[in-house]
C-alpha positions as CSV (number, residue, x, y, z in Angstrom):
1,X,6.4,5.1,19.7
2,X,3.1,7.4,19.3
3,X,5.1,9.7,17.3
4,X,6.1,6.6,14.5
5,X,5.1,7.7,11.0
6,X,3.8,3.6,11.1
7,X,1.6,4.0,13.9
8,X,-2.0,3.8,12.9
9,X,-5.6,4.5,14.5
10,X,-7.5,3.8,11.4
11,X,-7.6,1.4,8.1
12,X,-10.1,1.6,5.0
13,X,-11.1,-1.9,3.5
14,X,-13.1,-3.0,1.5
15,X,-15.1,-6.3,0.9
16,X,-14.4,-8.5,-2.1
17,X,-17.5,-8.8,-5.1
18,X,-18.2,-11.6,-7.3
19,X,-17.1,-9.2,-10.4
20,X,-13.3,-10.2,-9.0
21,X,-13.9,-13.5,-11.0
22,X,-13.9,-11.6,-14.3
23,X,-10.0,-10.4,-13.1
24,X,-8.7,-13.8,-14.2
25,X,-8.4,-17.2,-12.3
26,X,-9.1,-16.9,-8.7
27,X,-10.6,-19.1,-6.0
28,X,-13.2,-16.2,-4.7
29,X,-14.5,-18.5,-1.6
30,X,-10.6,-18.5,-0.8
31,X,-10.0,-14.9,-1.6
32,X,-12.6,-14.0,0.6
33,X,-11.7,-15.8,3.9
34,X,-8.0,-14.1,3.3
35,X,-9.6,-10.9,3.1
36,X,-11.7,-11.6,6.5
37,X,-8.4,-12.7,7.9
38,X,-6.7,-9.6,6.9
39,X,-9.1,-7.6,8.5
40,X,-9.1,-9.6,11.2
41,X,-5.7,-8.7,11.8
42,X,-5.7,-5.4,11.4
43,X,-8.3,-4.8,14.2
44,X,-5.7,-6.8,16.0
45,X,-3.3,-4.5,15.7
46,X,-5.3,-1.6,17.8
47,X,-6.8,-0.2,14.5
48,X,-10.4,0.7,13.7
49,X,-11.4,-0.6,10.5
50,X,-14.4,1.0,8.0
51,X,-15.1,-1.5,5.5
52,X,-16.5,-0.4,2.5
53,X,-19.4,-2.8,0.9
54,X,-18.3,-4.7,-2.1
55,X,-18.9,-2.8,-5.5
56,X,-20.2,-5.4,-7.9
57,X,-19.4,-2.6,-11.4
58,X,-15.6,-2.6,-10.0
59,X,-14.2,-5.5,-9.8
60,X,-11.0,-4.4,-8.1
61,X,-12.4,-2.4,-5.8
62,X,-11.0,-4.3,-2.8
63,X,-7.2,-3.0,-3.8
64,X,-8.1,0.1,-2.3
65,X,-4.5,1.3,-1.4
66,X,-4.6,3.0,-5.5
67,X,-7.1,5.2,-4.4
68,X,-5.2,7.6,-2.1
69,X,-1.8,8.6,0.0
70,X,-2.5,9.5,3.1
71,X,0.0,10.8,5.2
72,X,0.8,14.0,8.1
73,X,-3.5,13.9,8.8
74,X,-3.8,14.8,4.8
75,X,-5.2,12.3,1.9
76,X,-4.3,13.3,-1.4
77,X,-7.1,11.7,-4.0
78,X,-5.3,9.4,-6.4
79,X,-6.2,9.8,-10.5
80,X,-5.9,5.5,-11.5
81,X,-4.0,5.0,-14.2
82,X,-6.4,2.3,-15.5
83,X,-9.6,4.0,-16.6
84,X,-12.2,1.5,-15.5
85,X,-10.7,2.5,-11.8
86,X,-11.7,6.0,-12.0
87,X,-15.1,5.4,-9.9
88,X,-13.4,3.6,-7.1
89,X,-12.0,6.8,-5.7
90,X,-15.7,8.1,-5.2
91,X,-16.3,5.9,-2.0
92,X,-12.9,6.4,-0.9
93,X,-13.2,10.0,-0.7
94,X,-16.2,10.0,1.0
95,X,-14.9,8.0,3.6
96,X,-12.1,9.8,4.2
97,X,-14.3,13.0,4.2
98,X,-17.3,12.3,6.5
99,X,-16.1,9.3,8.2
100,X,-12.3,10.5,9.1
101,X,-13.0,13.9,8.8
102,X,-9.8,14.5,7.0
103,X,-8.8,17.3,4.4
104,X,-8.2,16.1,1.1
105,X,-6.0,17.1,-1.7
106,X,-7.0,16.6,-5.2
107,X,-4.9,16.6,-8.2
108,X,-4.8,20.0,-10.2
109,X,-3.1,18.5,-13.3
110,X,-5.9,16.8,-15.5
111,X,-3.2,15.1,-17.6
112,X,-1.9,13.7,-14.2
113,X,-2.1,9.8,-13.5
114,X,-1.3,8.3,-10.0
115,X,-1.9,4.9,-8.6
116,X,-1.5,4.7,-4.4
117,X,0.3,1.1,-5.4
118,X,3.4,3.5,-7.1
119,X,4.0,5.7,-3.8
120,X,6.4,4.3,-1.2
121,X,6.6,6.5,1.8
122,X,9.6,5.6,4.0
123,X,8.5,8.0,6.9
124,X,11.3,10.3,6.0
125,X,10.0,11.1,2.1
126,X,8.2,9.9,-1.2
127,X,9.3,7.6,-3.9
128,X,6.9,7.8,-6.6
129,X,6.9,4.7,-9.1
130,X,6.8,6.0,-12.8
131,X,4.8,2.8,-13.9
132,X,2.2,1.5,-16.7
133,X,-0.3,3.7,-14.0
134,X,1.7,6.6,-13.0
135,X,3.1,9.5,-14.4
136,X,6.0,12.1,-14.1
137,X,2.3,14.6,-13.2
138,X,1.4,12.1,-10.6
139,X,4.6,12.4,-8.8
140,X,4.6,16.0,-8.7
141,X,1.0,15.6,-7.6
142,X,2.3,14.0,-4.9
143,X,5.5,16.2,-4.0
144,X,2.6,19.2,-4.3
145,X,0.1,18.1,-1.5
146,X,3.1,16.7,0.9
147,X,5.8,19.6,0.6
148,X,7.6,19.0,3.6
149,X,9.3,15.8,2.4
150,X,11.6,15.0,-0.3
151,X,9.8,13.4,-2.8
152,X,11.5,11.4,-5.6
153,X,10.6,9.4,-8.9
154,X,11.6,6.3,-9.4
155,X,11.0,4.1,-13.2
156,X,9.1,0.7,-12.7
157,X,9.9,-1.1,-15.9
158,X,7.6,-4.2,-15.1
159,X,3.9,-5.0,-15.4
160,X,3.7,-4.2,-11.6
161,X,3.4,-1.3,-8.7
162,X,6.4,-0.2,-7.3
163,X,5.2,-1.2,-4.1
164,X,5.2,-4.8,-5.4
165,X,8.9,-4.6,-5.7
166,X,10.0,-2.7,-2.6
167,X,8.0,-1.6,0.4
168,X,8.6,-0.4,4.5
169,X,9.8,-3.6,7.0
170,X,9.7,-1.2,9.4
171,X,11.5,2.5,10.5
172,X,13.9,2.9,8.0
173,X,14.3,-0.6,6.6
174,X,13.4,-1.4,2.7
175,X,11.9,-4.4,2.5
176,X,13.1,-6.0,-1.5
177,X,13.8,-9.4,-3.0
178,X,16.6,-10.6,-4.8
179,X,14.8,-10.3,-8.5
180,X,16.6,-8.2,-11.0
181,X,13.4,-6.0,-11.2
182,X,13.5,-5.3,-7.6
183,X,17.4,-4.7,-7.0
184,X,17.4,-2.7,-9.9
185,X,14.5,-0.4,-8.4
186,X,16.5,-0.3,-4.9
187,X,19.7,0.9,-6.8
188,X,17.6,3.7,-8.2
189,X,16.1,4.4,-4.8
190,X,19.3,4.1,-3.2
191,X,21.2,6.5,-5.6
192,X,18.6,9.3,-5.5
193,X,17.8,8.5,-1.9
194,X,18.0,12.3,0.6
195,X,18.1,9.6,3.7
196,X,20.0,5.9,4.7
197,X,18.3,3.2,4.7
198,X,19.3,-0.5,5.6
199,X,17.9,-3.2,3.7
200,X,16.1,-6.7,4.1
201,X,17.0,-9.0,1.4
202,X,14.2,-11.8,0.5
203,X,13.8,-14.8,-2.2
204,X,10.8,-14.8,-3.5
205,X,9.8,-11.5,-5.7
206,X,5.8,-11.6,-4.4
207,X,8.0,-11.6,-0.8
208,X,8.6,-8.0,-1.0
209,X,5.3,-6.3,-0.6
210,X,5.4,-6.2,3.5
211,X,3.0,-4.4,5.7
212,X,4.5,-2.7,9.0
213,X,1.8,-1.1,11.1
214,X,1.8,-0.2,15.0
215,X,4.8,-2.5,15.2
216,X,4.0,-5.6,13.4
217,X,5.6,-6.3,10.5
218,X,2.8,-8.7,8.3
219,X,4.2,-11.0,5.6
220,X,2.7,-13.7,3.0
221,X,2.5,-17.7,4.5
222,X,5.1,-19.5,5.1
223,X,4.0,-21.6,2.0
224,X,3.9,-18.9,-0.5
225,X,7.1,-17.2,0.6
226,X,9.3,-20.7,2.2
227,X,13.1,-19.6,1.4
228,X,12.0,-15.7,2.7
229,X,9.9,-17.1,6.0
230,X,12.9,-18.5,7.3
231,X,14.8,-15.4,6.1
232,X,12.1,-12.7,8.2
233,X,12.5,-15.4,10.8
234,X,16.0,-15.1,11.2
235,X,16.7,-11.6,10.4
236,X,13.8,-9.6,12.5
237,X,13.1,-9.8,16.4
238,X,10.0,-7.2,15.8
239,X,6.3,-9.1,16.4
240,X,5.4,-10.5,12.7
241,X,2.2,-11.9,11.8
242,X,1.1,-13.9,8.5
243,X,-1.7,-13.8,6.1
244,X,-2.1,-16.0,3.3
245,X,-1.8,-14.1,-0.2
246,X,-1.9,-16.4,-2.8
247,X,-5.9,-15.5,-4.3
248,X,-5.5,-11.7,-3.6
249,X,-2.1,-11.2,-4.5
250,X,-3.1,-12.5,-8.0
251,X,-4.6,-9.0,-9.1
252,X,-2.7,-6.2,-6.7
253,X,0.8,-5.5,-4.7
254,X,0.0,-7.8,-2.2
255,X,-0.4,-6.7,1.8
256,X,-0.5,-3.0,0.8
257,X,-3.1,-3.2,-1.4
258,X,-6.0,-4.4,0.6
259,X,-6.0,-1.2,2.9
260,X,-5.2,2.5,3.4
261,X,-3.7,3.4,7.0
262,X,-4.5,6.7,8.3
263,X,-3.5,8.3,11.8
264,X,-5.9,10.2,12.8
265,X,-5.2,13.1,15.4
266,X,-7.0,13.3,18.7
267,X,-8.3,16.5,18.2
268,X,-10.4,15.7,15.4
269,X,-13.9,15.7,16.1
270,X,-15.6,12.1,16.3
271,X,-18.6,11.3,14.3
């Protein structure tokens, strides 16, 4: 299992700020005690998590999965698609610099955009959403700083990541609901695909964005996601554990977007 592309030492969070409110309607009491039981779980899980301090000037600073890929020991620095994201990459690289010691890879291409929320890494290569936030020069960003997989662009016609629509259930199983958006993306996937993949079929659209770490596969609550809960339960015999989505998932993919997962090798120094 050590060598599983979904085995992690490490996740980068970051705390929610009172600016969130400003996003649209949100319970921010409730938002928070999701995010502390996210976290929560996460350590669970074996991994050691840096949280970041909230950043009252950027409100969605929490969604931090938008500010890099990280993948094979390497974190390519993401370009936001959304201007008044720009600054949230600053603390994210200097995490993964001085914290995790890790190289980084920053985009050549100024005209390049590149949300983390677009790229969907199946552990055998890259499907890069072409959203609202990406562009065809973020995806080749992408296939630039990871060369040794395939890497593939993929259009996201809807107001979300691709992420949102499609996302890892574990080795080699994409996790989608039965929306028109989200079959339509897997047929694109699926037809410009290098690998096989089999697929997990949920109800509810928001039921798509899954997190599979060390393991664990970790899904919205059962009263969020009722018709897909009993589907997961059914379906899966891998350990799943819950966390309630219903404040955080207002603004962001979901699971994914609360944290970036990084394996870090033993070799590298500690600090």
């Amino acid at each position: 299992m050590s060598s599983s592309p979904f085995r992690y030492t490490h996740a980068i969070t970051c705390r929610i700020p009172l600016s969130l409110r400003t996003r649209g309607e949100i319970d921010l009491e409730e938002a928070k005690l999701q995010h502390e039981a996210y976290v929560r779980l996460l350590r669970d899980l074996g991994l050691d998590v840096l949280e970041l301090p909230p950043d009252e000037n950027l409100p969605e600073c929490p969604f931090v999965e938008d500010c890099a890929v990280v993948c094979n020991g390497i974190a390519l620095i993401c370009r936001p698609g959304d201007p008044n994201r720009v600054k949230e990459v600053d603390a994210i690289r200097s995490v993964l610099r001085k914290e995790l010691d890790l190289p980084l890879a920053e985009i050549a291409d100024p005209n390049a955009r590149l949300d983390g929320g677009d790229v969907l890494f199946t552990g055998r290569e890259f499907f890069v959403g072409l959203s609202k936030w990406t562009n065809e020069a973020g995806a080749r960003a992408v296939a630039s700083a990871f060369p040794e997989y395939p890497c593939v662009p993929i259009k996201v016609v809807e107001h979300h990541h691709l992420k949102y629509y499609v996302s890892m259930a574990g080795a080699d199983v994409l996790c989608v609901s039965r929306s028109k958006e989200s079959q339509e993306i897997l047929k694109r996937i699926e037809r410009e695909a290098t690998y096989t993949y089999s697929t997990l079929t949920l109800q509810e659209e928001q039921a798509a964005n899954v997190l599979f770490a060390n393991g664990t596969l970790i899904h919205r609550s059962v009263e969020e996601i009722p018709e897909s809960a009993v589907i997961l339960s059914q379906k899966l015999d891998i350990p799943r554990q819950i966390v309630p989505m219903t404040e955080l998932g207002k603004f962001s993919n979901g699971l994914t977007a609360c944290c970036i997962l990084v394996k870090r090798s033993r070799h590298i120094k500690s600090l």
